[in-house]
C-alpha positions as CSV (number, residue, x, y, z in Angstrom):
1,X,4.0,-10.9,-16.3
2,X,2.4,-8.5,-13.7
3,X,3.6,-5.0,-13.2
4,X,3.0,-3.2,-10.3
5,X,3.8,0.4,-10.0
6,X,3.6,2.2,-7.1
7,X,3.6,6.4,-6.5
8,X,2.5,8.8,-4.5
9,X,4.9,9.2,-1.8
10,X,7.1,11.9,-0.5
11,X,8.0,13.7,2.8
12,X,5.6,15.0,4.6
13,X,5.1,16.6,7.8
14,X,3.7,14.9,11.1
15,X,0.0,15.1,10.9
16,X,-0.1,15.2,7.6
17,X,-1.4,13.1,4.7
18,X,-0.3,11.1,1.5
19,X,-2.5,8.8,-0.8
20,X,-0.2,6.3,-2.5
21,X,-1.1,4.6,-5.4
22,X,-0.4,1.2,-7.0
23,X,-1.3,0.7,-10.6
24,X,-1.5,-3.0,-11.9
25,X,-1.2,-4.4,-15.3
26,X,-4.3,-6.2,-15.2
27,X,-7.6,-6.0,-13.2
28,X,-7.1,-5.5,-9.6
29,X,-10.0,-8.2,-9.5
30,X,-8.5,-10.5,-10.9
31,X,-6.1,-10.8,-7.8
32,X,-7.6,-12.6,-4.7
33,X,-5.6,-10.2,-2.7
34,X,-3.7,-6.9,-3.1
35,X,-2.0,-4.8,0.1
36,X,0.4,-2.4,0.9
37,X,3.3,-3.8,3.3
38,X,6.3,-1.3,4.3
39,X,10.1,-1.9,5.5
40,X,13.1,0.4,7.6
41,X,16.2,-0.3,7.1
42,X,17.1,-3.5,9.4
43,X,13.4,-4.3,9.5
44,X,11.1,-6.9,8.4
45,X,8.4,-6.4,5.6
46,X,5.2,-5.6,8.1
47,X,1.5,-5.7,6.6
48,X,-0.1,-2.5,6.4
49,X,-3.6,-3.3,4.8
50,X,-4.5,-5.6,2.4
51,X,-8.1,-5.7,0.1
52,X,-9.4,-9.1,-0.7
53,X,-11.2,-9.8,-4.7
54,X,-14.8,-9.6,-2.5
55,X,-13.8,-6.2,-0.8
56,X,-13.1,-7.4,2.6
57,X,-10.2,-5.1,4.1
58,X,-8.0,-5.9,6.8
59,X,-5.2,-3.5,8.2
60,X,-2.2,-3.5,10.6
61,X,-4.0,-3.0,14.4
62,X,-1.6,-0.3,14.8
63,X,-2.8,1.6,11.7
64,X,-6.3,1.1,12.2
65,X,-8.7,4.5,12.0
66,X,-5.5,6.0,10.4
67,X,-4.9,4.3,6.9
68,X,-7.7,2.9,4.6
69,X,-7.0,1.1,1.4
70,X,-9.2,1.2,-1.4
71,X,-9.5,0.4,-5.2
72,X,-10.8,1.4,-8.3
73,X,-11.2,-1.4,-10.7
74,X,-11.7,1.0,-14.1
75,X,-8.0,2.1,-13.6
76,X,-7.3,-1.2,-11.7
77,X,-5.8,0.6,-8.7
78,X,-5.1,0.3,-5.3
79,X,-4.8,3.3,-2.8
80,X,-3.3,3.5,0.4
81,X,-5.0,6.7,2.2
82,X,-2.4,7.8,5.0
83,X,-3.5,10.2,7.6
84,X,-2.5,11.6,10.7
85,X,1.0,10.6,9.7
86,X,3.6,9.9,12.6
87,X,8.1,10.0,12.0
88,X,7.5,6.2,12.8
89,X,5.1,5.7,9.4
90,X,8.6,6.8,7.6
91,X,9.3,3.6,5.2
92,X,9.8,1.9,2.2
93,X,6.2,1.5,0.8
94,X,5.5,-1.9,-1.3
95,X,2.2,-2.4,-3.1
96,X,1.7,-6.7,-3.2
97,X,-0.6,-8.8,-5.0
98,X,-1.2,-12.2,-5.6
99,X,-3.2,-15.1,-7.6
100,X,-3.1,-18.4,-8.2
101,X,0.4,-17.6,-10.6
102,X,2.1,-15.8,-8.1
103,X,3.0,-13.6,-5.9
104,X,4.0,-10.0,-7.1
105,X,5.5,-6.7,-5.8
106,X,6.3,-3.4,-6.9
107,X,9.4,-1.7,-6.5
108,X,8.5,0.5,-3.7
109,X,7.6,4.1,-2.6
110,X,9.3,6.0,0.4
111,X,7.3,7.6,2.8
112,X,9.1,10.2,5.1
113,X,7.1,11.9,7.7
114,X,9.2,14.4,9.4
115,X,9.4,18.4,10.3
């Protein structure tokens, strides 16, 4: 079974920054994708990046230049670097990953961003 646990959020003011972190029970390698997604209350689950097994990152063209994801396979896990933070980045953050077994999420961090 994989675990993923999630940390790192909190309030914050606008224009500030947060680094979340998702640790996995296994090798973050080992998953042919892992990404942060996010969710408001009456909201759909939205993409916010995602890192593929070769490296390749994609993000959310809203949150481009603002957010990088990134990943350290000796502690196999995944970051989510949030800058420049706006009240509208306030959410639920989920830290997903996925292999040919599945398709797993963490139970989520929230992310407020107000003064």
């Amino acid at each position: 079974q994989v675990q993923l646990v999630e940390s790192g959020g909190g309030l914050v003011q606008p224009g500030g920054s947060l680094r979340l972190s998702c640790a996995a029970s296994r090798s973050v390698g080992s998953f042919y994708a892992v990404g942060w997604y996010r969710q408001t209350p009456g909201k759909q689950r939205e993409l916010v990046a995602v890192i593929l097994s070769g490296g390749t990152t994609t993000y959310a063209d809203s949150l481009k230049g603002r957010f990088t994801i990134s990943r350290d396979n000796v502690k196999n896990t995944v970051y989510l670097q949030m800058n420049s933070l706006k009240p509208e980045d306030t959410a639920v953050y989920y830290c997903n990953a996925r292999n040919t077994n599945g398709n797993y999420w963490g139970q989520g961090t929230q992310v407020t961003v107000s003064s």
